[in-house]
N, C-alpha and C positions, 0 to 999 in steps of 0.2 A: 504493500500500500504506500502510497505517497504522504507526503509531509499533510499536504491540505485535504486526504481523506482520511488521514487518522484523526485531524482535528475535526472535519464533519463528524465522524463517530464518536468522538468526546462530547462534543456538542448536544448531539442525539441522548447522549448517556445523560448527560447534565438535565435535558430536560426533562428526560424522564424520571430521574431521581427527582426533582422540586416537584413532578406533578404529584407524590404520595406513593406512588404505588409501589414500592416496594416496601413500607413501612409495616402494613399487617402482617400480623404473626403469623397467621395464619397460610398466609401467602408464600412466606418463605419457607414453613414447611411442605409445604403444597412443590415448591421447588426444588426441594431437597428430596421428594419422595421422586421428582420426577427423573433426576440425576442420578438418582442411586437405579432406578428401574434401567434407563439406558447403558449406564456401565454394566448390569446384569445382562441383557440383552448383547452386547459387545464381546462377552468377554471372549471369545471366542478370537475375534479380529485384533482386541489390546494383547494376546499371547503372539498372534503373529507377527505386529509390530514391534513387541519386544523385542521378539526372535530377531527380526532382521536387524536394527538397528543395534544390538548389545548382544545377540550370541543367546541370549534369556531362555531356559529352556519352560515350559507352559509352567510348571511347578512353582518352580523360584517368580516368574512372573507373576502370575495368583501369591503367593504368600508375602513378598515384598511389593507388591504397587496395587492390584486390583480390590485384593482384599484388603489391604489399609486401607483404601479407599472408602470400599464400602462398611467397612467398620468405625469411618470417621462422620460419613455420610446417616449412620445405624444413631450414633450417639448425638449428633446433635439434632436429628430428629422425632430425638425421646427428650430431649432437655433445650432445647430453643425457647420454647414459653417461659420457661423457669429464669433462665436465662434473662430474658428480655423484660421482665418484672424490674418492677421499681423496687429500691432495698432499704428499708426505712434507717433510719442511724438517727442516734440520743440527739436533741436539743440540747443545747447547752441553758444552764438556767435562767443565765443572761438575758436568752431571747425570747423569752416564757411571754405569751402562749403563742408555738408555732410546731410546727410539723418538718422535719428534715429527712430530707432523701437523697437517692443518686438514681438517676435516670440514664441507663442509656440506651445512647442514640449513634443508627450507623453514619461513619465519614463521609458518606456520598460515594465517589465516582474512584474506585481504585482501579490500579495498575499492578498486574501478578508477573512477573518473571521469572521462569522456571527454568533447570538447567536441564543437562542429557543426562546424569546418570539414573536417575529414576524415575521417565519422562513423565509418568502418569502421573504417578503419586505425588510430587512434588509440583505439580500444577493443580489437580484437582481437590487435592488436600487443605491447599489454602484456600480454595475457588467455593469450598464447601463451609468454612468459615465465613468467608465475606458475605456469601448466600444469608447465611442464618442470620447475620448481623445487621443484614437489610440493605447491603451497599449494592453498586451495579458494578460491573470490573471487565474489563480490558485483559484478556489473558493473553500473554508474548510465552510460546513455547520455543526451546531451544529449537534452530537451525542442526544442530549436530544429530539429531533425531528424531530424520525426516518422517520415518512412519508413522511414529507414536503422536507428534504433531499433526498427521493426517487425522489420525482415529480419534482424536483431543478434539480439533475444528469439527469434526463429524457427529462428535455426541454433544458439542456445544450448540450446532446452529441446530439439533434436533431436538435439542430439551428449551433453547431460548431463541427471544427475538435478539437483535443486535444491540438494541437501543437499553437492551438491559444485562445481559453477557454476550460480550463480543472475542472472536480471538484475531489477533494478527499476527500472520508467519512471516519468513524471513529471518535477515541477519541483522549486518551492524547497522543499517541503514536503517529498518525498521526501528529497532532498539536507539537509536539516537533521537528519530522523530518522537518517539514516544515519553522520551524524557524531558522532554522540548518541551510537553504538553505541562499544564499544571492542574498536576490529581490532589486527590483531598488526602491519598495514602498510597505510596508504592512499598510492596513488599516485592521483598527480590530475595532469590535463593542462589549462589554461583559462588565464585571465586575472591577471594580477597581483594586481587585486583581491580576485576570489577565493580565488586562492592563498594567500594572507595572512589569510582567514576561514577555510580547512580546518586550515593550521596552528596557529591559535588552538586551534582543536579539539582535533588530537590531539595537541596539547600538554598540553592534560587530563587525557588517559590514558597519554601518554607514548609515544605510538605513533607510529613512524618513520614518516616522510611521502618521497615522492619527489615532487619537487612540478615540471612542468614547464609554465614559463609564454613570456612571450616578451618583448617590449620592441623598442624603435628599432632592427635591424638596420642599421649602415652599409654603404654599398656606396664605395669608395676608386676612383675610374680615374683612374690619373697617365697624362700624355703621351704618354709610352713605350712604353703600352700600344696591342695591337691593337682600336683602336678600333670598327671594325666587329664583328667578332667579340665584341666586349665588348659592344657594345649588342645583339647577337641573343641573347647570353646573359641579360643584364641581363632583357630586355624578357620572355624565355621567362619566366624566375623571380618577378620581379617581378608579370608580370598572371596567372601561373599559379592557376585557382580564382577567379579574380576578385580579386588580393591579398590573400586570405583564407587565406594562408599563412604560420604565426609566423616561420619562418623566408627569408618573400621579403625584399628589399632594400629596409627602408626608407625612405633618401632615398639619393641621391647627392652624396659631395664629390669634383668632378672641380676636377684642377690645370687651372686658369683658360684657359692658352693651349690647352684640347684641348677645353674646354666647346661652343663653334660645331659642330665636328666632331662629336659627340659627339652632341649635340641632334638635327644632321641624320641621324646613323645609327639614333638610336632612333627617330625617325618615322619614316622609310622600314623602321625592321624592324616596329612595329607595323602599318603599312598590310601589308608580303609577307605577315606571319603573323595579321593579323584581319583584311585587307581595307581595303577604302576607306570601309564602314558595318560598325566591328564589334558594333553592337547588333543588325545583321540577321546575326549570324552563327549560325548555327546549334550552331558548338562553345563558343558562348563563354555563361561562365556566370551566374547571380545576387548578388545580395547576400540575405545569410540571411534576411531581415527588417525590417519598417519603422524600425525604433529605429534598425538600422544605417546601411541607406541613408540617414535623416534626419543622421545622425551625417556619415558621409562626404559628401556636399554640403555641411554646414556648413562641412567643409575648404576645400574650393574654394573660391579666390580669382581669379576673372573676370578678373582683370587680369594675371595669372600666368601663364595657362594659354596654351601655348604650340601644345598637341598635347590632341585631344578633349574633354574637359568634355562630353560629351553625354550626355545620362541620358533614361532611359524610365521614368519614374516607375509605370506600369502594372506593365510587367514586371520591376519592382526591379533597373534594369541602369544600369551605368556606366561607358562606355567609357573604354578605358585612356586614364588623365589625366596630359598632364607639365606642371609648372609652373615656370618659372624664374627667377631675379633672388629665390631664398627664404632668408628670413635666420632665424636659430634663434629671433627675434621672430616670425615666422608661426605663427599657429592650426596648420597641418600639422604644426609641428616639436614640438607641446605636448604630445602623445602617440601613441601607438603606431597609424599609419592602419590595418592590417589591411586595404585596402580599395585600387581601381586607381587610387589616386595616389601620379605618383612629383615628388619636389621634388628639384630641382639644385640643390645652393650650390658653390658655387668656392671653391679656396683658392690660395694663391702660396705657402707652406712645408709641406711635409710633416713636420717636426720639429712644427713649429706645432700642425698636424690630429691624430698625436698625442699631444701634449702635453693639447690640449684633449678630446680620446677620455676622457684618463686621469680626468677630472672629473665623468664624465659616469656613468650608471648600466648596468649591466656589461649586454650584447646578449646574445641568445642566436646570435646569427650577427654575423660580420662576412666582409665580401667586397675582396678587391681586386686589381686589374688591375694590372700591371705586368710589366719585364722587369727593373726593380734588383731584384739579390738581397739587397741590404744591407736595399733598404729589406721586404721579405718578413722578412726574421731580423728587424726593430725591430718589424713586428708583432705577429709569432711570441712574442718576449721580454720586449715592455715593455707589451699591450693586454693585459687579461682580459676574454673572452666565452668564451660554453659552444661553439661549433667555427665553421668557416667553409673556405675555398676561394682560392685562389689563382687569379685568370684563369676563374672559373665561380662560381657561385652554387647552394643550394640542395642542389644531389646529394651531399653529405658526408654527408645523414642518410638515403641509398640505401643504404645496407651493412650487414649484420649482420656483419662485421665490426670496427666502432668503435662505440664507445659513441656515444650520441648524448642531452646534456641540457644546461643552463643551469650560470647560476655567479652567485652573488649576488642580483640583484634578478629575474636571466631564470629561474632555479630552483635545486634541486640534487639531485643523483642524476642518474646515466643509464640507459637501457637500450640494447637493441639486442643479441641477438647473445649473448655470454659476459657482457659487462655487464648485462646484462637477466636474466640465471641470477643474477647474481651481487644482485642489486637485491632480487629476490623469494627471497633467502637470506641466514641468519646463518650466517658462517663459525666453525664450534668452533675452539680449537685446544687441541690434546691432547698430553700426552704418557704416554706406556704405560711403565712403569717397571717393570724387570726386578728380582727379587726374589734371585738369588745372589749381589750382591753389596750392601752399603747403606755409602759414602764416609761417614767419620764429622764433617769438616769444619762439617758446618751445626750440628753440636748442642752442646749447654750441656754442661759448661764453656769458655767461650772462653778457654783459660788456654797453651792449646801454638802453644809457637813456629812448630815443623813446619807445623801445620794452617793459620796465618796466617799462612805463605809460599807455602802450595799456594794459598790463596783469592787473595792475591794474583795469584797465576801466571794462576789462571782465569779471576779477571775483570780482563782487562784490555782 
């Protein structure tokens, strides 16, 4: 689309956001039953598009994109009404007699930008937020993931008119026009880098951004830890997608004397769960792109690599890569891999590991294994990243029940759930003042004793 047809489609949105109609609640359930019906309807075509665009075999496709979907889809249209209620909150006495509340009310007119690795989910996902919350939105799916964009514009213009969800495809051309524009809320999901060129934007116009991006996730296995079980988990998460997941386990720092152990358990669990060639494996998937795959081989270090390094340059595939003996001087550690290598460092203090966490730039995940609870609470109280897991990886952003987003340089804002209602709405707060009686304290002259002993009394 051109610059001056995206802004007619803005326009179209604006107006039909002022006319009311997306305000009943009623309505946006009624929305939400229709979206979740058409992705059941699809799902069929969202496996193929997976497939082609990411390697996704039908299974992994349903369990990471379709089914979250409609499990996001499930929960907020059991809880949208509740939601969308007014929330009464104490009068202070001060203002006696009045009635205090928070109201909210959707932004109006958003803007969704989704990335390629998990084309569905992370467009529909927020598109089912903004739904319930009452706004209209502009969805931009990545260019990197032509089909799943096809299947996304296909269940959009069949569940809605344009004037109320609209999608525009395309690249950087599009995504520049659209930042040009001035939305009441752009949430973006993608890369640090671009994270940081959207925010430039609607810094412009002053428009709240939810910006989820990602960064180095640590993954922590101390000693003490179930080691087996740690690496079946480690190794699901980590090659889950091809490591094309912001919140898989970026490297590992395992306490040194459980490192051997450790190395051997995540081989033998990558051989149980890819095989002994997992490039001839049928469920296992691609790399988006040549830019990427060149990017990730550049990581690998031959001399490192302890477990697979094998790559099909044909079929942009990489089988899951461990390297070990890696120091935060390694190429792998210089930026965020995305991709199926995982690097081991070792440490001998865990005060030490994190002391040095604390210098480092905030995760959007971190992971760790253990059974010391001291050392779980020094986590919990002295690290900041946007969520993470204790003994598992990954599954804390399965719930719509918790919010799920970054902190600092991984993002800000969350969704998910009641946080995700809450993201695609300004909360009013109100208070409704009763007219028989009017406290005479606040007014001029401030001259009575009386009244600057009551004020006293109230605010204290």
């Amino acid at each position: 689309m051109t610059h001056q047809e995206i802004q007619h489609l803005l326009e179209q949105q604006r107006a039909y956001f002022r006319s009311g109609a997306t305000l009943p609640v009623a309505f946006r359930i009624q929305q939400l039953k229709r979206l979740y019906a058409s992705v059941k309807r699809h799902e069929a075509s969202i496996a193929e598009a997976l497939q082609s665009d990411l390697g996704k075999s039908r299974y992994e496709g349903f369990m990471c994109e379709s089914g979250l979907v409609l499990t996001e889809l499930s929960y907020m249209i059991r809880h949208t009404k509740r939601f969308s209620r007014k929330h009464a909150v104490r009068t202070p006495l001060a203002q006696f007699p009045a009635r205090s509340y928070r109201q909210p009310v959707p932004y109006g007119c958003t803007l969704i930008m989704s990335p390629w690795n998990y084309p569905l989910l992370l467009t529909l996902e927020p598109l089912t937020d903004a739904i319930a919350a009452g706004n209209t939105a502009i969805v931009k799916p990545s260019a990197y993931a032509p089909a799943t964009a096809k299947i996304v514009e296909q269940i959009i213009k069949e569940c809605f008119p344009p004037e109320y969800v609209a999608v525009v495809t395309g690249g950087r051309a599009e995504n520049t026009a659209l930042l040009e524009q001035t939305f009441d809320l752009v949430f973006f999901t993608g890369s640090q880098t671009v994270g940081k060129e959207v925010l430039r934007r609607t810094a412009e116009h002053l428009t709240p951004a939810v910006l989820e991006l990602g960064g180095k996730s640590p993954c922590i296995v101390e000693a003490s830890a179930n080691i087996p079980l740690a690496a079946k988990r480690i190794v699901f998460g980590k090659f889950l997608n091809c490591g094309q997941t912001c919140v898989a386990p970026d490297y590992v720092l395992c306490e040194r004397s459980a490192k051997d152990a450790l190395l051997r358990a995540i081989t033998d669990e990558i051989r149980k769960q890819y095989g002994d060639d997992p490039l001839a494996n049928a469920h296992y998937g691609k790399i988006i792109n040549e830019k990427h795959f060149a990017r990730l081989c550049g990581l690998i270090d031959r001399d490192k690599v302890v477990c697979g390094g094998n790559v099909n340059a044909d079929a942009r595939q990489i089988a899951p890569t461990v390297m070990d003996g890696v120091t935060y001087d390694d190429a792998v550690m210089g930026e965020e891999i995305f991709g199926p290598i995982l690097p081991i460092l070792t440490y001998d203090d865990f005060d030490a590991v994190v002391n040095n966490l604390k210098t480092k730039e905030k995760p959007l995940a971190l992971y760790l294994f253990t059974s010391n609870r001291k050392h779980v609470q020094k986590v919990n109280t002295e690290l900041s990243f946007g969520g993470g897991c204790i003994n598992d990886v990954i599954i804390h952003l399965a719930t719509s029940r918790m919010g799920f987003g970054g902190v600092g340089e991984s993002g800000m804002g969350a969704y998910h759930g009641r946080d995700g209602f809450e993201a695609f709405s300004h909360s009013k707060s109100m208070v409704s003042k009763s007219t028989w009686l009017d406290l005479p304290m606040r007014y001029q002259p401030y001259i009575s004793k009386l009244y600057e002993r009551l004020i006293r009394l109230f605010l204290r």
